[in-house]
C-alpha positions in Angstrom: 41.4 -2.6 25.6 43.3 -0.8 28.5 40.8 2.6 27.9 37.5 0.0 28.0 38.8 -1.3 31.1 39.0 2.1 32.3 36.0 3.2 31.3 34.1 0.1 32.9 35.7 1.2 36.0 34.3 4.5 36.1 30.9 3.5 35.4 31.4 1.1 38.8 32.3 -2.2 37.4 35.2 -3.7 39.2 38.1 -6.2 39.2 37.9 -5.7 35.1 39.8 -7.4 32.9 39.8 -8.1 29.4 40.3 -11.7 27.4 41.2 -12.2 24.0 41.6 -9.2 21.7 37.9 -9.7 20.7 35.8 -7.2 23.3 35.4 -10.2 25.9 35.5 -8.6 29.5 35.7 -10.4 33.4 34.1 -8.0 35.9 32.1 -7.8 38.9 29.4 -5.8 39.4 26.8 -4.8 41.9 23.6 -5.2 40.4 22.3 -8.8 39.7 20.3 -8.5 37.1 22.0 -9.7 33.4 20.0 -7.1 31.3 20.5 -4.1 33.9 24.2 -4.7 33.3 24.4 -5.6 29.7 22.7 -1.9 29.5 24.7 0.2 31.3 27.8 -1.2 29.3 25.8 -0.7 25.9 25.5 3.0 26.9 28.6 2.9 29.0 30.3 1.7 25.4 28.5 4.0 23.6 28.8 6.9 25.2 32.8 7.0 25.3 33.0 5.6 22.1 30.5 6.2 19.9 30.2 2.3 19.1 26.4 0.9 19.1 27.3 -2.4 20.5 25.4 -5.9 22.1 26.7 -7.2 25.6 25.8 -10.6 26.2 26.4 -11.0 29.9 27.2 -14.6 30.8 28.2 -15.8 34.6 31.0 -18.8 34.3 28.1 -21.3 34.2 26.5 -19.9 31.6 29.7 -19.9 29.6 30.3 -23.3 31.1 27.3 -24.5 29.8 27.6 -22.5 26.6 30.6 -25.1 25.8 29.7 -28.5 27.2 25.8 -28.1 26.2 27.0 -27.4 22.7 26.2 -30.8 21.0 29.2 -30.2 18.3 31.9 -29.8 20.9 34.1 -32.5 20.4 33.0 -33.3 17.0 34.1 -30.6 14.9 37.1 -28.2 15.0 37.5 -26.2 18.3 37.8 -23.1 16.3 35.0 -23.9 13.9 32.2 -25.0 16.7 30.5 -21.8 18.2 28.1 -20.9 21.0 26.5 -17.8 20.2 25.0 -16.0 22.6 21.6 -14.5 22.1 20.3 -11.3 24.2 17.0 -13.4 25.0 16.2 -17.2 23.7 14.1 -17.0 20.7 10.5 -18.7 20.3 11.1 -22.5 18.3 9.5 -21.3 15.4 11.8 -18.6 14.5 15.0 -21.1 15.3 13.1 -23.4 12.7 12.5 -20.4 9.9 16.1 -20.2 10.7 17.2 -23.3 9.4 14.6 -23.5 7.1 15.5 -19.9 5.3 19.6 -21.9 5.9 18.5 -25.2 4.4 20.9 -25.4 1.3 23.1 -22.4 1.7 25.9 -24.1 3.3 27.0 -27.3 5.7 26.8 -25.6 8.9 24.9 -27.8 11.6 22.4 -25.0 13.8 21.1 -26.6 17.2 19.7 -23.9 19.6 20.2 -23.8 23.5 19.4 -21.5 26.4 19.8 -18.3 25.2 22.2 -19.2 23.0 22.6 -20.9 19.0 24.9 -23.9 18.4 26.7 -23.4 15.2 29.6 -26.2 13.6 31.1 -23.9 10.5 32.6 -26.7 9.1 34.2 -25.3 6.1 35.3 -22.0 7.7 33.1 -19.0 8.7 35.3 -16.5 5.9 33.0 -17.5 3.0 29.3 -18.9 5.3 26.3 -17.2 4.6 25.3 -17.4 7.9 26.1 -14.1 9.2 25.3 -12.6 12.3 22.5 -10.4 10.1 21.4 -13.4 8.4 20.9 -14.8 12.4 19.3 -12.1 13.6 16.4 -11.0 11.2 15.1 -14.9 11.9 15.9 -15.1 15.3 14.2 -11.6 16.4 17.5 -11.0 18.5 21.0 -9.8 18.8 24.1 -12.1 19.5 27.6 -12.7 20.0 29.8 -15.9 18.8 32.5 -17.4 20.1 34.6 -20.4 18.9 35.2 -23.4 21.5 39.0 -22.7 21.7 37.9 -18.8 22.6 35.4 -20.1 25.3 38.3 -22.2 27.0 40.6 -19.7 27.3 37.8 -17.1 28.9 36.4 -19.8 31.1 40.2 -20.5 32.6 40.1 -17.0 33.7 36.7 -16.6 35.3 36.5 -17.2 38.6 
């Protein structure tokens, strides 16, 4: 984590620090725009270390949001209940092949939000079928998840 923080520093990201073991990174940055940032750290990433990677770039309301708009906070376990983040919001009908294609693979409960998927694991997410592939060939798009207890130790630390 140290050498990613050093590399995001050279490619003028600043006041970088990294949260949770797990490739979550705080940092300022110059340009505005979430996508023009999200690609210069893919390539930033992939350049120095060879890792094809996703950056979902969230300000602190949109991980803010990412936790209290996520209708299973609260009711399921904090380390169960995710907020994936999506690289753009998918159309309703693929979220809808989604759970269709999931209907009677597992118990997970799937609700989808602003650029982001709701997801209560309920049993675990060792042994779901959801998987992030599984996700993404319905969804058209790329994400990220993070567990509630995850997204309230990040948010403590963004400013």
């Amino acid at each position: 984590m140290a050498e990613l923080r050093e590399v995001l520093v050279g490619a003028g990201f600043s006041d970088v620090e990294t949260v949770v073991a797990s490739g979550n990174v705080l940092f300022d940055h110059p340009n505005s725009s979430d996508i023009a940032v999200s690609e210069l750290m893919t390539a930033t990433i992939l350049e120095r270390f060879a890792i094809r990677t996703f950056a979902a770039v969230r300000t602190v309301q949109d991980v803010r949001a990412g936790v209290e708009g996520n209708p299973f906070t609260g009711i399921g376990a904090d380390n169960l209940v995710h907020t994936h983040f999506l690289e753009r919001q998918p159309d309703e009908a693929a979220f809808q092949r989604l759970c269709a294609d999931h209907a009677g693979r597992g118990p997970e409960r799937l609700a989808i939000g602003e650029r982001c998927l709701y997801i209560d694991y309920v049993d675990g997410i060792g042994n779901s079928k959801l998987t992030a592939a599984f996700m993404e060939k319905r969804l058209g798009c790329r994400g990220t998840a993070r567990n509630v207890r995850s997204l309230a130790r990040i948010l403590a630390k963004m400013r």
